[in-house]
Structure formats: C-alpha cells, structure tokens
N, C-alpha and C positions, 0 to 999 in steps of 0.2 A: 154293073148290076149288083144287087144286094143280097147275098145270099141267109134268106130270110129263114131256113132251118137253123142257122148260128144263132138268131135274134129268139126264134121263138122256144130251141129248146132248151134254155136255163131256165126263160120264163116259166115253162112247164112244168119244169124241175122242182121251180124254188114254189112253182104253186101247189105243186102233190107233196112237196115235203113241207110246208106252212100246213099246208090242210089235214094232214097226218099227224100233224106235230099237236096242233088244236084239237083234233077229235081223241086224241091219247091222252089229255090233258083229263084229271081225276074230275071228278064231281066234287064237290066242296061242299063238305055240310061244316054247322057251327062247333068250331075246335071247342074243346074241353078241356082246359088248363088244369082243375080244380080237382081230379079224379086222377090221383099219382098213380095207378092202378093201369090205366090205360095213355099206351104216349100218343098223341095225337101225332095226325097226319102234316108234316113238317112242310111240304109241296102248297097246301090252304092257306088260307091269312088266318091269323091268330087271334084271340079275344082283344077287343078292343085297337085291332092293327088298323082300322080305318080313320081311327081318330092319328094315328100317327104317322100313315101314311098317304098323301092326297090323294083323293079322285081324279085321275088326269085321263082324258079321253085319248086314247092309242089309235094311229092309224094305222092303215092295213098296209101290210109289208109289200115292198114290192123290190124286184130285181135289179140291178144294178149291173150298170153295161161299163167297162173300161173307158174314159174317156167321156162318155155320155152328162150330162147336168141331172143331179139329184131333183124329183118333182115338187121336194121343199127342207128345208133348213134342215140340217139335224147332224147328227156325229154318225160317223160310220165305225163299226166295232167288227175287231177279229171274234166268231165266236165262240172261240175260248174266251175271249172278255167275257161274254155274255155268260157264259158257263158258269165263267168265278164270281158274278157278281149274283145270280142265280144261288151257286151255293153259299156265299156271304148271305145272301137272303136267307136261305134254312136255317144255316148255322144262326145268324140272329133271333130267329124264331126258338130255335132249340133252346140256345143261350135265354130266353124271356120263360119256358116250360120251366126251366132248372131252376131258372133266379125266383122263382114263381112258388118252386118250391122247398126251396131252400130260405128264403124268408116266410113260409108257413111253416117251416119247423123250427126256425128260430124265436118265432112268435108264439108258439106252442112252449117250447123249453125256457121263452120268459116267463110266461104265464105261469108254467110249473113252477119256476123258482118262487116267484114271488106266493106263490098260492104257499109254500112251504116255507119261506120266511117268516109269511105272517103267521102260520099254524105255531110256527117255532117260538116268534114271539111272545103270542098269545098264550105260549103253554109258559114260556117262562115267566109271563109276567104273575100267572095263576098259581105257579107255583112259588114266586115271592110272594104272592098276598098269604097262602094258605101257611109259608113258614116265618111271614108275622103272626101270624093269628097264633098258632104254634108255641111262637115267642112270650106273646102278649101272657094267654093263656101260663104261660111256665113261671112267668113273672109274675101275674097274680096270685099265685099257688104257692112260689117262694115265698112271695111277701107276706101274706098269712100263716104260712109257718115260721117265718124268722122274724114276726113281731115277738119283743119281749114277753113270758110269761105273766110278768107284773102287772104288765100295761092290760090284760085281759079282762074283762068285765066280770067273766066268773071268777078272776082273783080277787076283782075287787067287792065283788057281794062276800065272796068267804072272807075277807079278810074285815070288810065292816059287819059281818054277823059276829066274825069272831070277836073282833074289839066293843060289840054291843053286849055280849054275854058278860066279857070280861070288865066292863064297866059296869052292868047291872050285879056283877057277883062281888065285885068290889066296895061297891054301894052297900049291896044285902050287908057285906061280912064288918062294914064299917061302922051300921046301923045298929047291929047288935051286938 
C-alpha cells in the first residue's frame, strides 16, 4: 500500500513555497537607467533587457519524486544554482546601470574637452591674426619713418623751389 501523506506532502510544500515565492516577487515598473540620482530596482529587467533577452514561455514548477520520470525534458538544478545564476543576473543588470553611466560621463568629459580645444584654438588662432595685424600695422609705420628724407615730396618741392629762385636770381644777376 502507498502511503500517500509521503506523495502529497512535499507537493504541498513545494506548492506554498512556489506560491509564496511568486506573490513576494516586486511589481516591476519601467527601470530608469538615465537618472544617476536614483539606482534602480536590480530584481526588474532593465531598459531595453527584452531585446537581449528572449521571451521564453516558463512552465509551472512542479515537484519531483526520487526515482519518479520528470513530466518533460529539462535540467534539474541545486538551488543554490538557481540562487547564483539569479544573482549573476543582478549583478549583470547592475554592471549595464554603471557601464550606462560611466560611458555618459565619458561622453560628457569628451564633449568638454573638445568644446575647450576648439575654444583654445579659436582664441589662438584670433590671436595670431590680431598679432599680424599688429605686425603689419608696425611695419607700415617703420616704413614711413625709415624712408629717406630726400626721397620725400616735400624735399622735393623745397628743394625745386629752392633751385627755381636760385636760377631765376641767377638769371636777374646775369642780366644786369
């Protein structure tokens, strides 16, 4: 004879404790990576985790008898397996919150840099043009001073008024 208290009280077991385990399970609203302010809920799928992890339809758990044939294919786990792969799962989540943002503040510190390259460039290059101009400007200014006296147009009016006197007085003094 079959002593069927053996059979049905693990099933019992493993049904208050599945149904215990599901009703304890968080509500899941949509994670927010983007707000370093607040860490999301680690337990939820993550933004964009459904593209990277498939929809697979789960069936319902059921107990498992020493010796007995399993109701269909599958691996049987200590759960402490399930435990570490459970927290391999957060910890990957957590690991995508941090890589999440740590490449927005890498992207931000590039953006600075180059935002200040260019500002740096920009000022150097402004301030090579304004110390040609500068230049230009100090070389047209030498140049007008350090042309020869001679070569000046008012030397050269005095100096052909002077020789016109002095031929017209020449003339006079020759005359008479």
């Amino acid at each position: 004879m079959v002593d069927h208290s053996k059979i049905f009280f693990p099933v019992i077991c493993l049904t208050l404790v599945f149904s215990n385990a599901s009703a304890a399970e968080p509500t899941c609203f949509r994670q927010d990576y983007a707000n370093p302010d607040i860490e999301p809920d680690y337990d939820c799928p993550g933004p964009g985790e459904e593209g990277l992890v498939p929809n697979i339809s789960l069936l319902d758990s059921v107990g498992l008898e020493k010796g007995k044939p399993a109701p269909w294919d599958g691996v049987l786990m200590d759960k402490n397996r399930v435990l570490i792969l459970g927290l391999r799962i957060k910890g990957l989540r957590r690991l995508r919150y941090i890589d999440y943002h740590a490449c927005k503040q890498k992207m931000k510190l590039e953006m600075d840099f180059l935002t200040a390259s260019h500002k740096a460039e920009t000022d150097l290059l402004k301030s090579q043009l304004e110390s040609y101009r500068e230049q230009l400007a100090g070389a047209k200014k030498e140049l007008s001073v350090s042309r020869a006296w001679y070569r000046s147009w008012a030397f050269g009016l005095v100096v052909g008024f002077g020789i016109s006197v002095a031929g017209t007085v020449a003339l006079l003094v020759a005359i008479h």
